[in-house]
N, C-alpha and C positions, 0 to 999 in steps of 0.2 A: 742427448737432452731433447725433450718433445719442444715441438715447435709450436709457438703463441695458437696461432691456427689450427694446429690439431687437438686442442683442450677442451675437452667438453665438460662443460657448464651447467648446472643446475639450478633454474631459480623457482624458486616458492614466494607467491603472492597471493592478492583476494581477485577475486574473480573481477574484473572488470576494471582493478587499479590501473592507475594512471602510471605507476611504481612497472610495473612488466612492459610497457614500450619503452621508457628510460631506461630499464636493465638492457633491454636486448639492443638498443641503442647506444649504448653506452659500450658493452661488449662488443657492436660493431668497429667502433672506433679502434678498439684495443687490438683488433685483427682475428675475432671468432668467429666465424658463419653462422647462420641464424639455421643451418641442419646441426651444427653444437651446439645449440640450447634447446634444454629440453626444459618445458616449463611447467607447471604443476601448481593448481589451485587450493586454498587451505580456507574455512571457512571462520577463520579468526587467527588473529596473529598468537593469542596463547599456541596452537597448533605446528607454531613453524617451530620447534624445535621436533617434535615426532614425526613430521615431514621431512626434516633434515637428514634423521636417523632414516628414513626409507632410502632417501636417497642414495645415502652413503651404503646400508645391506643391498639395495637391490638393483640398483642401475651402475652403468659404467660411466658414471661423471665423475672426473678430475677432481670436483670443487663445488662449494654450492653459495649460492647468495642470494638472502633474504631479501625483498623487497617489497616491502610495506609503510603503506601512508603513514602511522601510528601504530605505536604500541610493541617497539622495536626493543624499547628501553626496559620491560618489563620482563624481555625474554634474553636478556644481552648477555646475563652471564650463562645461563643453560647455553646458549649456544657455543659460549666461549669452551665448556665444560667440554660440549658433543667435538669440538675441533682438534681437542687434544685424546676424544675415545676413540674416533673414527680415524686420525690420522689423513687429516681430509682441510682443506685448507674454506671457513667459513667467514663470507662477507656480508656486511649490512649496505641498507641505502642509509644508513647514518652517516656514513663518510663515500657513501658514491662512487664517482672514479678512483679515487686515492684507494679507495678498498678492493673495487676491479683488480687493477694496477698489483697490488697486494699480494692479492690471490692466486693472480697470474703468473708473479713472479715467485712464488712458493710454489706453484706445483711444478714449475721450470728445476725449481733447486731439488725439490724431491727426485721428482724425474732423474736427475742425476747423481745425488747419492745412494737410489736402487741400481743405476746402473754401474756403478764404479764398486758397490758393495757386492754384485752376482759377479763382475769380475774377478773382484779378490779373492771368492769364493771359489770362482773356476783356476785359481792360478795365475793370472794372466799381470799380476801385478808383480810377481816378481821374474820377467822375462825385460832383460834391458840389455842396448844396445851400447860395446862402448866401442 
């Protein structure tokens, strides 16, 4: 299972938000390094779901989370939509830490049903000791 610390993080904000030092702040708390957050400017909140989707086709982050002052509520189900296309664990600053927390702890569970799934696939699930 990947460890808190090696989960790299995606956040999408507005250029100068107050929202991107609370994310990566918040994330430090959680136990991610500020070299796993990659962060990335959107020039309106309608935008952060098409920035989601880059995120999730083109970089290698674990996980992404929106952070914006407003206008979160207006893109809440698209984004809920893109978390169940991308298979990618998405968080708001509408719920904050709780949603950190969340997200963190979803790409922990993923992490492990990929790796207990490429075992069963190699065999290794039915070798047992009695």
């Amino acid at each position: 299972m990947i460890k808190i610390s090696d989960i790299k993080v995606g956040v999408i904000t507005l250029e100068g938000a107050k929202c991107e030092f609370e994310a990566v702040q918040g994330f430090a708390m959680c136990g991610i390094s500020r070299e796993n957050i990659e962060i990335k400017h959107i020039p309106s909140a309608a935008k952060a779901p098409l920035a989601t989707l880059f995120f999730a086709e083109y970089t290698e982050v674990d996980c992404v989370y929106v952070a914006l002052p407003e206008g979160i509520e207006a893109i809440r189900e698209r984004l809920a939509e893109l978390e169940l296309q991308c298979r990618m664990p998405i968080g708001t600053s509408l719920r904050g830490l709780d949603d950190m927390g969340d997200m963190l702890r979803m790409v922990q569970l993923q992490s492990e049903m990929v790796a207990k799934a490429e075992m069963e696939q190699r065999g290794g699930s039915n070798f047992r000791l009695n």
